[in-house]
Every structure is written in C-alpha cells, then in structure tokens.
C-alpha positions in Angstrom: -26.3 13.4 -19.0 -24.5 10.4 -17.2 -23.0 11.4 -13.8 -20.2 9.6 -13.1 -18.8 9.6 -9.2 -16.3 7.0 -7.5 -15.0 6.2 -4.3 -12.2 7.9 -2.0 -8.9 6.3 -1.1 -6.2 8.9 -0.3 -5.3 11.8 -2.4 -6.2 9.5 -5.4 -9.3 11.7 -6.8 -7.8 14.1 -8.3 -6.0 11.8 -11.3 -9.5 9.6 -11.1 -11.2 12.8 -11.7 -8.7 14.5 -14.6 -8.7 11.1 -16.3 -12.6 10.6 -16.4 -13.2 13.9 -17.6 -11.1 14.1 -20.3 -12.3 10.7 -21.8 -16.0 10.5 -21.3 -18.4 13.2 -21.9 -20.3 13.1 -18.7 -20.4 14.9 -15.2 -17.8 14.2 -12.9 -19.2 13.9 -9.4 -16.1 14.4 -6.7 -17.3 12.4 -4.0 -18.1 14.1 -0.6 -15.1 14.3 2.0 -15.1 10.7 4.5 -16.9 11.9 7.5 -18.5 9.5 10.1 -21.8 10.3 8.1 -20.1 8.2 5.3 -19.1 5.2 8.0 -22.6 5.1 9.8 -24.1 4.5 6.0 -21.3 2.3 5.2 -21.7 -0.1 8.7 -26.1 0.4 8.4 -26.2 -1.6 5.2 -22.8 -3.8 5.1 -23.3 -8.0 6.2 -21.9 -7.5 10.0 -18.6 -9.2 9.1 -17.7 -7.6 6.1 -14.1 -5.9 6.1 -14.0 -1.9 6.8 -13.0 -1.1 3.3 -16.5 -2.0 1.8 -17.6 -0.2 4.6 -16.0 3.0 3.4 -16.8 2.6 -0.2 -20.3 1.5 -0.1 -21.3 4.9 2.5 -18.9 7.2 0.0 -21.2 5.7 -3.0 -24.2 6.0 -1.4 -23.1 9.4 -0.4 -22.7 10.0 -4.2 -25.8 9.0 -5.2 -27.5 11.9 -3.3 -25.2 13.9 -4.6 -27.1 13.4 -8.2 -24.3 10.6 -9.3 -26.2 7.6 -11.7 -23.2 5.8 -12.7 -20.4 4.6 -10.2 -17.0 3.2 -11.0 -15.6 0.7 -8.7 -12.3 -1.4 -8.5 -11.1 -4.4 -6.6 -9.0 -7.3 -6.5 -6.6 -9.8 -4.8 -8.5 -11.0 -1.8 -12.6 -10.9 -1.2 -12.9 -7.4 -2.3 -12.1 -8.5 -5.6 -16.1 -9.6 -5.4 -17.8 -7.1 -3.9 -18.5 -4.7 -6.3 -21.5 -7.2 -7.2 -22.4 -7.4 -3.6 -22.5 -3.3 -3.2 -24.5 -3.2 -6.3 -27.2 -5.5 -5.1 -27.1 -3.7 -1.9 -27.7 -0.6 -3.8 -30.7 -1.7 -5.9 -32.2 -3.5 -2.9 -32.0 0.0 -1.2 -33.9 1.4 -4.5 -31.0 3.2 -6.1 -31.2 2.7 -9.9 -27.3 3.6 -10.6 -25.0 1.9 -13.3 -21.7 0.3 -11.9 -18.6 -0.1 -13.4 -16.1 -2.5 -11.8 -12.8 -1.8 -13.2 -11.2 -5.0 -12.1 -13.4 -8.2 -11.8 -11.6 -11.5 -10.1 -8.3 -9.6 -9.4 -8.2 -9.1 -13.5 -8.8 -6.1 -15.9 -10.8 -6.8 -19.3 -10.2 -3.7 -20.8 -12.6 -4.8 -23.8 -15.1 -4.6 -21.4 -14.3 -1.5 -19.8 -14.4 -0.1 -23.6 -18.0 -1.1 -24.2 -19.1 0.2 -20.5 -17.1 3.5 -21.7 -19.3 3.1 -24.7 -22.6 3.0 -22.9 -22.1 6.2 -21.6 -20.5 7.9 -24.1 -21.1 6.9 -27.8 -18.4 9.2 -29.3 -15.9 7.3 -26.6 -12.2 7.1 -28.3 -10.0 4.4 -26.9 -7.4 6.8 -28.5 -7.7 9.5 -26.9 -8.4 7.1 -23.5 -5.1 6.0 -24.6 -3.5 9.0 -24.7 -4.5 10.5 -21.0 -4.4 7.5 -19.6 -0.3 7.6 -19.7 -0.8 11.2 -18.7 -2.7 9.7 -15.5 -0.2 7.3 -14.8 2.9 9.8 -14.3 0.3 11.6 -12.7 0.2 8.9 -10.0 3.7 8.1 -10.2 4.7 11.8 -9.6 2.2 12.2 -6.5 3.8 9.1 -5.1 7.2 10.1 -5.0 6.8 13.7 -3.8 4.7 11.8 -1.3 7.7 9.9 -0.5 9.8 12.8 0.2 7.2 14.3 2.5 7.0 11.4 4.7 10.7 11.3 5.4 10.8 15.1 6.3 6.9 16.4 7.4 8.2 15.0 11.0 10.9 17.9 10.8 9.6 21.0 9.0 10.4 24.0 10.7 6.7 25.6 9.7 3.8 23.9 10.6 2.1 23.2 7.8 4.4 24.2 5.3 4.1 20.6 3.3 0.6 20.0 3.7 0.2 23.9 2.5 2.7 23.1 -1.1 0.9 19.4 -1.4 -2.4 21.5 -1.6 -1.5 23.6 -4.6 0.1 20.4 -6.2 -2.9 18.7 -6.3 -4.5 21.6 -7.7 -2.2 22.3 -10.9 -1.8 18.9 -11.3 -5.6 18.5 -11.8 -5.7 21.6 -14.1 -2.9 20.1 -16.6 -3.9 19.3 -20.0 -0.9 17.4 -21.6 2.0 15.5 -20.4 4.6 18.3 -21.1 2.8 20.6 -18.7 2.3 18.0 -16.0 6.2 17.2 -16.3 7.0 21.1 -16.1 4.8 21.2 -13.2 6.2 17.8 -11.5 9.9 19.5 -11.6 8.8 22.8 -10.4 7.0 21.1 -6.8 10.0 18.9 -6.8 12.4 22.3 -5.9 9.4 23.9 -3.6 9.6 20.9 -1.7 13.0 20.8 -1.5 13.1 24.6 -0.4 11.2 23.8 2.8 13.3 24.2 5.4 13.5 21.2 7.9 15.8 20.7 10.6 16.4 16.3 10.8 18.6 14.8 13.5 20.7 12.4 11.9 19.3 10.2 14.8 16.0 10.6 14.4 13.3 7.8 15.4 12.6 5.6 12.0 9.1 3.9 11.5 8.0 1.7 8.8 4.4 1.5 8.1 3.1 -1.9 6.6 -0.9 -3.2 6.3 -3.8 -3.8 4.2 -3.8 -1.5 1.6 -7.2 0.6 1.8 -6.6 1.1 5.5 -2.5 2.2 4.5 -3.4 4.6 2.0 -6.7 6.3 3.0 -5.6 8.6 6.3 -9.4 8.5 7.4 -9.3 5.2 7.4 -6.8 4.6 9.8 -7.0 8.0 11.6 -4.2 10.0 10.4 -1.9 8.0 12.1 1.1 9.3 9.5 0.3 13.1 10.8 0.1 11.6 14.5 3.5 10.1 13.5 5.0 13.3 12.0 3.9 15.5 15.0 6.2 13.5 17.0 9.1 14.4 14.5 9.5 10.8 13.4 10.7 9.2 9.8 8.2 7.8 7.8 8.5 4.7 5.4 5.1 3.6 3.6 5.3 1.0 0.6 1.9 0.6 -0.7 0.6 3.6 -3.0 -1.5 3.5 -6.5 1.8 3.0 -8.7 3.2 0.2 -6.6 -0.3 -1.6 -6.6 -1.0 -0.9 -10.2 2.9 -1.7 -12.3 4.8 -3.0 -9.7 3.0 -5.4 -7.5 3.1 -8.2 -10.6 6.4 -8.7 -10.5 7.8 -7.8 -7.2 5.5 -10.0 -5.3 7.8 -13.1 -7.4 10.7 -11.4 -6.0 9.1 -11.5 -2.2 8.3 -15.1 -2.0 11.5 -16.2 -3.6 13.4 -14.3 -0.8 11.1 -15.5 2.1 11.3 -18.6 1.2 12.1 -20.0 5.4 8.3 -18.3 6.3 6.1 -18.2 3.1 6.1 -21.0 -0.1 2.8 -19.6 -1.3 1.5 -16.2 -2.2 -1.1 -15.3 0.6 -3.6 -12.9 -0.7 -3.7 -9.3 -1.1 -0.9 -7.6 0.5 0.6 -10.2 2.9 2.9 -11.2 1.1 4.6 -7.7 0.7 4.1 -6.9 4.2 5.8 -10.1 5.5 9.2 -9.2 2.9 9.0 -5.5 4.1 9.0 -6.3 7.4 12.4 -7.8 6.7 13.7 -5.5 5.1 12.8 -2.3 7.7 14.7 -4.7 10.1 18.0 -5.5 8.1 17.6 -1.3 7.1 17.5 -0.1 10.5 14.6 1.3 11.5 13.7 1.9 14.7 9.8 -0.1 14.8 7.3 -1.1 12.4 3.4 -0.7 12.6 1.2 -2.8 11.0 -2.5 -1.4 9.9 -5.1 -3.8 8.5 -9.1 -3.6 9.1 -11.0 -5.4 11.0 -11.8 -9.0 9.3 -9.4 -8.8 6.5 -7.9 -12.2 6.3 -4.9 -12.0 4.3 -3.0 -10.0 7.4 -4.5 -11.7 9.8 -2.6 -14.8 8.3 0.7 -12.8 7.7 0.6 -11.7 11.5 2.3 -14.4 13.3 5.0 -14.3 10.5 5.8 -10.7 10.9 5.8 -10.8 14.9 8.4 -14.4 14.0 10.7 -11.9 11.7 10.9 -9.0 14.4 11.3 -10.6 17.2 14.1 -12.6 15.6 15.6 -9.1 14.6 14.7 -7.8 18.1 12.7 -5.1 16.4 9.7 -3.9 18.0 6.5 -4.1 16.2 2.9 -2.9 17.0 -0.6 -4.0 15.5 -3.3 -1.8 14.2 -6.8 -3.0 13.3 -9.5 -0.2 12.6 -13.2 -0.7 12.2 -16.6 1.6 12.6 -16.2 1.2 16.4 -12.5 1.7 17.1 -11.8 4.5 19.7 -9.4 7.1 18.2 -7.9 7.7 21.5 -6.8 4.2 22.3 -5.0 4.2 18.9 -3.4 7.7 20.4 -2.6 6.0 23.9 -1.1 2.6 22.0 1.4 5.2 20.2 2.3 7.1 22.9 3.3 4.2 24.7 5.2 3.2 21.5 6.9 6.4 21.3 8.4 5.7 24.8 9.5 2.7 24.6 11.1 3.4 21.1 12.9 6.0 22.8 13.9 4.2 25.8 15.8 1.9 23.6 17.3 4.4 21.9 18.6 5.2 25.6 20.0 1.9 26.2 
C-alpha cells in the first residue's frame, strides 16, 4: 500500500491529513514533530544558499521517509520555492530514496488535471467526486482554524490561566480531525467558538499592539521562527498576523490587486511572494494604531529582502517603530529573546512619553 506523508507548516496537518484520508486509499504518514534533528538533515543536504523553508521541508520529508512514507506531497509557489519540489526530489533520489512526489502547485499554478491522474496512480478507484466533496469540507476546515486562531492571538497575551487556550486549541484540533461531514464540523466550529469565548481574560484597554508581517513559511510555522507569538503573548501583548492557509489559498488573488493599487507612491509592480502584502500591511498597522511591527523572513529569501527598505520608508514616515527578523539553521534563539526585550522596553517607554 502507498504511504503517503507531507511536510509541516503550523497547525496545518490536521486538515492535510483528514482530507488525504478520506480521498485516497492509502496510509497517511503524520510527519514527525520539527526538532533540530529535522534542521541538521534539512541544512546537510540543501545547496548552502538555499532559503530555510526548503531547509525545513526537505529534513521533515526525509524524516518521513524513515518513517516507511513512499509517496510525498509537496506545494509551492510565488517566488523560487515554486521550483523546488524538483530540486528536493533529485536530492532525494541522489540520496537513494525511491519515493513518488507530488507537487501540488508547479510554477505558482495548480493543474488539477494533473493532480487527478497523480491521485489516480495511487489509488485506481480515486473519485474526483467524492475529492470534491471533502475538499469544501477541508476548506472551512481551514477557514474555521484561522479565525479561532485570530481570536487567540488578540487575547492568549491576557488569559488569566496559563494555558487555558493552547489547552481548548488542543481538543479543537482533535474533533476537528475526527469529523466526517460538513454539518458536524460546523456544529463543532460553533461549539469552540463559545469555549473560547468563556475563557476568562483580563485586557487593558491600553495594552501594547504588535503586528507581525514576513515571509510566509517562517510566519506561520512557530518552529520556524521560534515561537516568537508565545514569546509575544507571555509578555501580555496583542497580536495581529495576516498570512494563514485561507488568506494564501482564496484571498491572496485578488487582494494583492487591491495592495498595489493603494501603494502606488512605493511599489508599481508586484514583487514576489509576500512582499507586496507585507509592504500594504505595514501601512495599514500604522494608520490602525499599533504600537510596532515585526517583520520575520528567512535567511536568503529575496522577495523581503527587496520589500525591506520600503517597510522601514512607511514606518519611519508614520514614526512607528519596526524590528527585523531573519531565521536560519544557525540563528541563536537567545539573541532573538534579547532583540525583543529590548523591543518591549522601548515600546513601553513610548508609551511613557
């Protein structure tokens, strides 16, 4: 039988995982927990320059593979990870792995007549029907995680039990993985929507404000960019993160037309991948208030590198303080704490003034 595993990015598994299964008869292999195990494999057999996302993937697939997985299912687009699901596969065969690979997206595009025939491969009896069918399930699947997840990040900062969200999100993840129609994952979606609500949180109505903007692997997988939104909430501050799985997947299309029509004095072009989005966001966390923005990209990637000088432009004409992020294997986890502290402080300290 096919065994079929994929890599991490955030909390993302579990719809990856309830879609697969219910669509292809085959094994679904949940890949092993990011460790620095999975970066030391990821760093050994990436080209030296490569950006820290292929990193990440390429160890969680090798991972995988020892895990008994023979078919992997990768996606990509909008800047030069669009192309390296070829390059990870020739890595992989030149390391003697004889897996399949299924890249979802291929030149920031999805042939879904493609996809089919991969399905096909694996699963002969593979209905497009039925793909159909749990494939909208999947979707609100995402779309619910990413609003509750919404909710959590303005008020995790200020819960009056530790651990109270993180505790609820848990059991979320869980039913919401078990469901088996769209009816019961809409009964469950209201039901966490009140439990979250019943956590009791005490906010200042002055509380610190941070918006978090960046390359999108490093924004949405926590390992990734070492849990800075749980550094963030233990210091009781406001969360706002744009990028999820629904934004990337239905929204990005048409509201990356909007961005570049209303930043039209700093971009005329689209810039790759997120930079775009992160150079209109940062606009917009400074006409809405917040207190400071942090920007997150790994090491190499391009696209932010280029949107930078933009974003530092936009805040300092705002006079809003911004701070700059880039992760790679070698990044020291306590000079990202120190940075943050120091960020803290002087956040406050205007706050003072």
């Amino acid at each position: 039988m096919t065994k079929i595993a994929y890599p991490l990015m955030g909390d993302y598994h579990v719809p990856a995982k309830f879609l697969l299964s219910h669509i292809l008869n085959a094994e679904i292999i949940s890949p092993p927990p990011i460790t620095n195990k999975t970066i030391e494999l990821g760093t050994k057999y990436s080209p030296e320059f490569v950006c820290t996302p292929f990193k990440y993937t390429l160890g969680t697939m090798i991972e995988s593979i020892e895990k008994g997985a023979n078919a992997l299912i990768q996606m990509g687009g909008g800047c030069r990870y669009g192309y390296y699901a070829e390059v990870q596969e020739q890595i992989l065969k030149d390391l003697g792995y004889d897996v399949t690979l299924i890249n979802l997206v291929t030149k920031g595009k999805t042939d879904f007549r493609r996809i089919v025939r991969e399905f096909k491969k694996i699963d002969k009896h593979f209905s497009l029907l039925k793909a159909l069918y749990y494939g909208f399930i999947t979707v609100k699947m995402v779309k619910y995680m990413d609003t509750i997840d919404d909710y959590i990040r303005e008020n995790i900062g200020f819960e009056l039990e530790a651990g109270s969200f993180e505790a609820l999100k848990f059991k979320m993840l869980r039913d919401f993985g078990k469901v088996d129609s769209y009816h019961e994952l809409y009964k469950k979606y209201k039901y966490y929507l009140k439990e979250f609500a019943k956590v009791k949180i005490h906010k200042p109505d002055n509380c610190l404000k941070i918006g978090i903007i960046g390359e999108l692997y490093t924004v949405m997988e926590p390992f990734s960019n070492y849990f800075l939104e749980k550094e963030l909430a233990q210091n009781h501050i406001e969360i706002k993160r744009f990028t999820n799985a629904h934004y990337l997947l239905f929204e990005k299309t048409w509201a990356i037309k909007r961005y570049l029509k209303d930043m039209k004095p700093y971009i005329k072009y689209q810039m790759g991948a997120d930079a775009s989005d992160n150079i209109a966001r940062t606009k917009y966390l400074c006409e809405a208030g917040y207190d400071g923005i942090i920007h997150i990209k790994s090491s190499f990637c391009t696209p932010e590198i280029g949107a930078m000088p933009i974003i530092n432009k936009i805040a300092g004409q705002y006079e809003k303080p911004v701070i700059f992020f880039s992760f790679d294997a070698n990044t020291s986890e306590t000079g990202i704490k120190t940075r943050l502290e120091a960020f803290y402080d002087m956040l406050e300290m205007r706050r003072g003034k």
